[in-house]
C-alpha positions as CSV (number, residue, x, y, z in Angstrom):
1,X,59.1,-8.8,-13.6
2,X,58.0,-5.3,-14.2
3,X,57.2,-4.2,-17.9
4,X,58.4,-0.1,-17.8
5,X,56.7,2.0,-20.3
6,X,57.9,5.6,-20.5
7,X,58.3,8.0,-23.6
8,X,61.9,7.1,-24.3
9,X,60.6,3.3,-24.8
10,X,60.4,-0.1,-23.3
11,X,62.6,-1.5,-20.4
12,X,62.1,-5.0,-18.3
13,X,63.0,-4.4,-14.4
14,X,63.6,-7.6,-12.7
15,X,63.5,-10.0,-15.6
16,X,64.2,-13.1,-13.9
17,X,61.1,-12.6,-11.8
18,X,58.6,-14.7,-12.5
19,X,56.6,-14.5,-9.8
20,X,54.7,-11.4,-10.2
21,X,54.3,-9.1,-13.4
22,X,53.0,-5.9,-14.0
23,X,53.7,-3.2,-16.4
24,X,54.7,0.8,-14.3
25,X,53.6,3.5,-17.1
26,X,55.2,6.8,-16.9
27,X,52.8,9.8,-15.9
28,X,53.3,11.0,-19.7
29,X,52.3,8.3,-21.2
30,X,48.4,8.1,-21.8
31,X,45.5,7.6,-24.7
32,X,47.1,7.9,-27.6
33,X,50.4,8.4,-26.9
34,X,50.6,5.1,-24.6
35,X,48.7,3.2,-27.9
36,X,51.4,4.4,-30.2
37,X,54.1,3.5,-27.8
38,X,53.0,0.0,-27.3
39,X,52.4,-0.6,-31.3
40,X,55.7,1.0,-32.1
41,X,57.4,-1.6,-30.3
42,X,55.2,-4.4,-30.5
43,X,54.4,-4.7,-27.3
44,X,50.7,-5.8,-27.3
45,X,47.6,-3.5,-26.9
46,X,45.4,-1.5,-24.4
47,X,42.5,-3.0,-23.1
48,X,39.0,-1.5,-23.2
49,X,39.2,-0.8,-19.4
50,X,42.2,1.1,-20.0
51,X,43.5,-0.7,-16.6
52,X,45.3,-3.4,-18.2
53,X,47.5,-4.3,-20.8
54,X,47.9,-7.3,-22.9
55,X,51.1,-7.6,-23.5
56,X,53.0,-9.8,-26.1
57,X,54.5,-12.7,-24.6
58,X,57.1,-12.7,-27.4
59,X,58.3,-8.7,-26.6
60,X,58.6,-10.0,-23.1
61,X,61.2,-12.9,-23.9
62,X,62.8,-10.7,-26.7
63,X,63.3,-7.9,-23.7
64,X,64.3,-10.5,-21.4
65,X,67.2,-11.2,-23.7
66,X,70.1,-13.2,-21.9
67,X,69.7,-11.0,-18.7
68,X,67.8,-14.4,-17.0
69,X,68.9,-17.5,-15.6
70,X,69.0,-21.0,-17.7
71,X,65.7,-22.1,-16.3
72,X,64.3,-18.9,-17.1
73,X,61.9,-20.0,-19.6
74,X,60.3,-22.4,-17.9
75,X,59.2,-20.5,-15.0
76,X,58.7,-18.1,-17.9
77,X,56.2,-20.5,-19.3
78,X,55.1,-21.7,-15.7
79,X,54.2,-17.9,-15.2
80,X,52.2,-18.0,-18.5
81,X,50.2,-21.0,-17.3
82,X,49.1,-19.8,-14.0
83,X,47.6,-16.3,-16.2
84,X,46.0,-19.4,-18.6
85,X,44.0,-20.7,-15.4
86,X,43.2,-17.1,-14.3
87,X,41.9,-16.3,-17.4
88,X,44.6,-13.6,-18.0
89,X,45.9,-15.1,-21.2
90,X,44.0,-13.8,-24.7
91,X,42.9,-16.8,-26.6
92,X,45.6,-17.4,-28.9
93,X,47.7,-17.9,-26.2
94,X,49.9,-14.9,-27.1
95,X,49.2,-12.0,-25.0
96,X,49.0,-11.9,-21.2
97,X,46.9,-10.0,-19.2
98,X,49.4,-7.2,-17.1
99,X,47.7,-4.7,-14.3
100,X,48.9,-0.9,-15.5
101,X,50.3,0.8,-12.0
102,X,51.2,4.7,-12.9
103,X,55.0,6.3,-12.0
């Protein structure tokens, strides 16, 4: 599963992948501009390393939509609690920890 952040808005590549997860920002996005994007569309906020990316757990079902097979969310949630033991959950539970790679 691949979060893609570019200025046009939000997209989830590979949805029924719950294996790995990342979120790909778009060269044009940065500071500001990628701050405003993810509050628009309440997708989570920056962290202070500016590396990572805790994303809303709820945006990512909600993007997910019905593009997923019917066990989806419970590798969904099996994904959620292997970031829980890696410490890559915030501590209500709903954000998760995502590694920012730049397109």
């Amino acid at each position: 599963m691949r979060l893609l952040l570019a200025p046009s808005g939000p997209d989830l590549a590979d949805p029924d992948d719950c294996t790995r997860f990342h979120v790909e920002v778009s060269a044009d996005l940065a500071g500001d501009r990628l701050r405003g994007l993810l509050a628009e569309h309440d997708l989570g906020k920056l962290d202070e390393d500016g590396d990572h990316i805790f994303v809303a757990t709820g945006a990512l079902r909600a993007l997910a939509g019905d593009r997923v097979g019917d066990d989806w969310a419970t590798r969904f949630d099996g994904m959620l609690s292997y970031a829980a033991s890696k410490g890559w959950l915030d501590q209500s539970g709903t954000h998760v920890r995502a590694h920012i790679e730049r397109t």
